[in-house]
C-alpha angles and dihedrals in degrees: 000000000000132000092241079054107056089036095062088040085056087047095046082049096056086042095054088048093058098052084051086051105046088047083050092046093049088043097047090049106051096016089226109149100245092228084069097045106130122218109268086056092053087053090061091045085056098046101046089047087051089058103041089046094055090037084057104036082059090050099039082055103037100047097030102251105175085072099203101127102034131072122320103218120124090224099054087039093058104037093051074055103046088048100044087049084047084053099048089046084052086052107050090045095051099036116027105013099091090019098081135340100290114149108006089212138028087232091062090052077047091051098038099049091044089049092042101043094053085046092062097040096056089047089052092043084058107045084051082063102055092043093060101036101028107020108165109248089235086068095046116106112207098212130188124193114212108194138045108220140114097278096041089061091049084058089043091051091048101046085044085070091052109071092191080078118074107203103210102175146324109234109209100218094202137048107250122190091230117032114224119275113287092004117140108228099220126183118295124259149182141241089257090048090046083058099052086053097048091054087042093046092049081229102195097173130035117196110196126178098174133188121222100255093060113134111264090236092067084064090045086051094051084050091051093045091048079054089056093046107263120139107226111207109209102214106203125225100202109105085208091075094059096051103042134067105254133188130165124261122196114200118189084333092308107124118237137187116213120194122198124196106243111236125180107227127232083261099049088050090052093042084052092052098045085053091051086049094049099052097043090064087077116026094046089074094040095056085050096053082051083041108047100068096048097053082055100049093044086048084064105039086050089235126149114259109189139031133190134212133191105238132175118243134178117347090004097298120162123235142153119257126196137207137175102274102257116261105235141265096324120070116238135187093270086060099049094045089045094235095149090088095063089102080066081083089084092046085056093037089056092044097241085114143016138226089251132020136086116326107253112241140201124290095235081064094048096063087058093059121123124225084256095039087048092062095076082075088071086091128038115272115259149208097245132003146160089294089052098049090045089066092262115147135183099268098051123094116294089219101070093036094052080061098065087041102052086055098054077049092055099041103035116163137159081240098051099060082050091057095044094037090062095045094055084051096054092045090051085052102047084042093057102046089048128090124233125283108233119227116284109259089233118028118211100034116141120225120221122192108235094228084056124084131163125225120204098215120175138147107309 
């Protein structure tokens, strides 16, 4: 079965739904048994269901709906979901509600998107089962990583999320004194052998990420595999290439790469702002009915509520940031469902920050960044962003979670906040109804994934 197949099987799936959705809608509205509805009812049902169908099929193609190559994450899943259902809501009241007689009340759009909505994301949910137990052997991708530094586990950590790719080893080119951390140390072997393992293995996929001083028959080995078939992968190693828009150049037939500094332009900046207003509107009074309690209790208790921090925002610009006065010793639920940075409203309601972009840090980091690292300073700081999502917190490494926010930087979008904005909600949600985790038994023990191994391949 092929990937174009079951995407247009996904997409038939969604389709039928909403017919069912938009029949249960009508019927829970006016009560009327479907087998007695007359003509001109059954009009309305087909046209509501026109409308909704080519609504959906724009934004199944257009935001990847399907979610098959992307990351496999029920979060992520259901908040592309969730958006792509709060744009087609958007849709149908601006353009068709008031142009002809599309959904005769509001209650039955109510009805219908609700209906519709918890449809796609339990056959989503179930797809991503059988994905993950049952995946047809034609989908899987048989992958196999060549290198051993900083960037090739990136790529390992990221496939290891998509279960349509089977990761089948990581081959260590040179020889190196300390193998990394939880790597098996197999038995050494050649580029020969490397072939022979590649044909044996059925290797559909090489991802290399290379040094310099690679042997020149490891680059022999990645042109002999293309000739078998297989599709190799380079990996760079030039930071420059991740934080930067790229696109290929050919010049009398000689290949170039050509990097372009992303800039947010003067109407991206407004459209950023509009999107922080319009979600504050709600969410300000919100925050004051959580808040509100405990200001009382704390008053009482002659705690402090509030504390404030000097962060750096755009360009570099101081501002005080605030944020609820921490608890105590014991996590609470404020804590878990980082709730603790709702006084950040203010901060987004002045314009210092925004609902989505890097977490500001302190100036003493600041002075640490490097030219690339400094370049998550190009958009306001915001409450929650990639990193955060991602699992990233304050106290880890600015490094990795620069990563994450280099590339919100690069591929900044208004869809993409939302996207992000109703993932965060989702995450604060699920935080707060668990319970805590208790502490690990041995810390530092590093966790390997049982389909992984590591070969320590070097020149026989």
């Amino acid at each position: 079965m092929q990937y174009r197949w079951i995407r247009l099987f996904i997409l038939a799936g969604d389709l039928l739904w909403a017919w069912l959705a938009c029949e249960l809608a009508f019927h829970a509205r006016t009560l009327i048994p479907l087998g007695n509805l007359q003509s001109p009812h059954w009009s309305q049902l087909q046209q509501q269901f026109q409308d909704s169908a080519v609504i959906w099929i724009c934004l199944y193609i257009f935001m990847r709906l399907d979610c098959l190559r992307d990351t496999w994450e029920s979060e992520s899943i259901a908040s592309r979901i969730i958006t792509a259902c709060l744009l087609m809501t958007a849709i149908l009241l601006s353009l068709f509600y008031g142009i002809h007689d599309l959904i005769s009340s509001r209650l039955e759009l109510f009805y219908f998107l609700t209906l519709f909505t918890l449809g796609v994301l339990v056959l989503r949910a179930g797809i991503r089962q059988w994905l993950l137990h049952w995946p047809p052997p034609s989908l899987l991708h048989r992958v196999l990583l060549l290198g051993e530094d900083a960037v090739i586990e990136e790529v390992r950590d990221r496939l290891r999320g998509n279960p349509l790719y089977q990761l089948l080893g990581q081959i260590r080119p040179v020889r190196t004194a300390v193998p990394p951390p939880g790597a098996t140390t197999l038995r050494p072997i050649n580029s020969l052998e490397l072939l022979d393992f590649i044909t044996r293995q059925r290797v559909d996929e090489i991802f290399a990420s290379l040094p310099e001083s690679v042997p020149l028959e490891w680059h022999t080995v990645l042109e002999r595999a293309r000739k078998f078939g297989v599709r190799v992968h380079i990996v760079p190693h030039l930071y420059e290439l991740y934080v930067t828009r790229t696109r290929l150049l050919e010049v009398s037939g000689m290949p170039m790469i050509v990097t372009e500094e992303p800039q947010l332009r003067l109407s991206s900046r407004w459209y950023k702002r509009a999107f922080d207003l319009l979600f504050l509107i709600p969410l300000l009074p919100l925050a004051v009915l959580l808040l509100f309690p405990v200001w009382l209790r704390r008053r009482r208790q002659g705690r402090p509520f509030l504390q404030s921090e000097w962060r750096c925002g755009i360009h570099g610009k101081l501002f005080r940031m605030w944020r609820l006065a921490p608890e105590g010793n014991d996590e609470t639920w404020w804590e878990r469902g980082r709730l603790r940075e709702l006084p950040q409203l203010w901060n987004v309601a002045r314009g210092q920050m925004s609902l989505i972009g890097p977490r500001p840090e302190a100036p003493e980091k600041i002075k640490h960044y490097s030219n690339w690292t400094a370049r998550r300073l190009l958009v306001k700081p915001g409450i929650a962003g990639l990193a955060q999502v991602h699992g990233m917190r304050d106290h880890d490494e600015s490094l990795d979670k620069a990563r994450f926010d280099l590339q919100y930087v690069l591929r900044w979008s208004p869809l993409l906040d939302l996207i992000l904005l109703v993932q965060t909600l989702l995450y604060v949600v699920r935080q707060m109804l668990q319970r805590p985790t208790p502490p690990p038994a041995q810390a530092g023990q590093v966790q390997t994934s049982p389909v992984m191994e590591t070969i320590n391949a070097h020149r026989a």
